[in-house]
Legacy VTK file of the C-alpha trace (Angstrom):
# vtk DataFile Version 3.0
C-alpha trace
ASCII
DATASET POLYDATA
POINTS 82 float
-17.569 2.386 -2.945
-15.348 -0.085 -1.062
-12.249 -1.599 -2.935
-11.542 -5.149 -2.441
-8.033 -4.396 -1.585
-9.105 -2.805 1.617
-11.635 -5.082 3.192
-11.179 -8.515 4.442
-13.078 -11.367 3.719
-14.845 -11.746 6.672
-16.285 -8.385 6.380
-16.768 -8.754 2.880
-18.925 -11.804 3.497
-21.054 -10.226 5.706
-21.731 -6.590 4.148
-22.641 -8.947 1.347
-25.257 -10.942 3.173
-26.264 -7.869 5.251
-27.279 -6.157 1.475
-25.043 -3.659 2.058
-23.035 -4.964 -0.768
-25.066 -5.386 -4.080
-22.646 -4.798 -7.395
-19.067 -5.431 -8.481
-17.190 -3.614 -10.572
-13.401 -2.887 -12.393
-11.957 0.171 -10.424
-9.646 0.248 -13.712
-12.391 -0.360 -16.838
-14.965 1.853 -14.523
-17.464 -1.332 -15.618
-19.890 -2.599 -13.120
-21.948 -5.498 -12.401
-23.740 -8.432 -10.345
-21.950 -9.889 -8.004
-22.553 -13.345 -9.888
-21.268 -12.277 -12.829
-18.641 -14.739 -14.199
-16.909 -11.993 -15.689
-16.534 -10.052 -12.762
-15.535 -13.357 -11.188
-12.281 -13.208 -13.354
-10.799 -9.894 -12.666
-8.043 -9.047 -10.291
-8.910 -8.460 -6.912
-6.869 -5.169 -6.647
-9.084 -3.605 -9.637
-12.251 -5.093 -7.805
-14.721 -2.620 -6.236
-18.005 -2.930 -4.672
-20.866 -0.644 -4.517
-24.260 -0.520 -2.601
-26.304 0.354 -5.651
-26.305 0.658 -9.390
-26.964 4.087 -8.632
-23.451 4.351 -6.520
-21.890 2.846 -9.282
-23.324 5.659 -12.065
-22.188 8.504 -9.703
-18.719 7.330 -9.929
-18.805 7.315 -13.853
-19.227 3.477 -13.909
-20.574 1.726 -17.073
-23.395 -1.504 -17.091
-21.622 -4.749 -17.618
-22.287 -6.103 -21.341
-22.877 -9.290 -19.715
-24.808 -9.517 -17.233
-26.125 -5.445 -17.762
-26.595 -6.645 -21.622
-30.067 -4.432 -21.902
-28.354 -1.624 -20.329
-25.021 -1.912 -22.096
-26.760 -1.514 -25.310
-28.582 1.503 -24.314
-25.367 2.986 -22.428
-23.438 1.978 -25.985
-25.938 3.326 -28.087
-26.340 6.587 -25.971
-23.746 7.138 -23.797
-26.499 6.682 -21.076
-28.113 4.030 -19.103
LINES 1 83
82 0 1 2 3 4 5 6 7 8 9 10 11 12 13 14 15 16 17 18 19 20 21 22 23 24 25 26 27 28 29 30 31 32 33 34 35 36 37 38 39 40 41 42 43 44 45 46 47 48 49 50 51 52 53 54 55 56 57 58 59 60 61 62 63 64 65 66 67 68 69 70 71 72 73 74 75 76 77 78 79 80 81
């Protein structure tokens, strides 16, 4: 987990295009999602987070997006669970 806040954009930029950065998310709404997600697009870049995997982002008690995650936001809401 890497928060915006504490890389620069050069870096960012490239662990991006290396893969090593795959998912956004709200450090303060524990949501996560795509990196393209217009949503995540909006927030405020000390709240924004990154993560490697969706995986990552479940260990650290994130929640699916219910935009761009909508499938898994309605099982996660429906369940507590993705």
């Amino acid at each position: 987990m890497i928060r915006h806040s504490e890389i620069s954009d050069i870096d960012l930029r490239s662990k991006i295009k290396q893969q090593k950065i795959c998912f956004g998310g709200n450090r303060k709404l524990k949501i996560y999602g795509t990196l393209s997600c217009t949503s995540g697009k909006k927030m405020k870049r000390e709240n924004r987070i990154f993560f490697l995997s969706e995986k990552e982002a479940k260990e650290n008690g994130f929640r699916p997006c219910g935009h761009c995650f909508r499938e898994k936001y309605q099982r996660w809401k429906k369940n507590g669970t993705i």
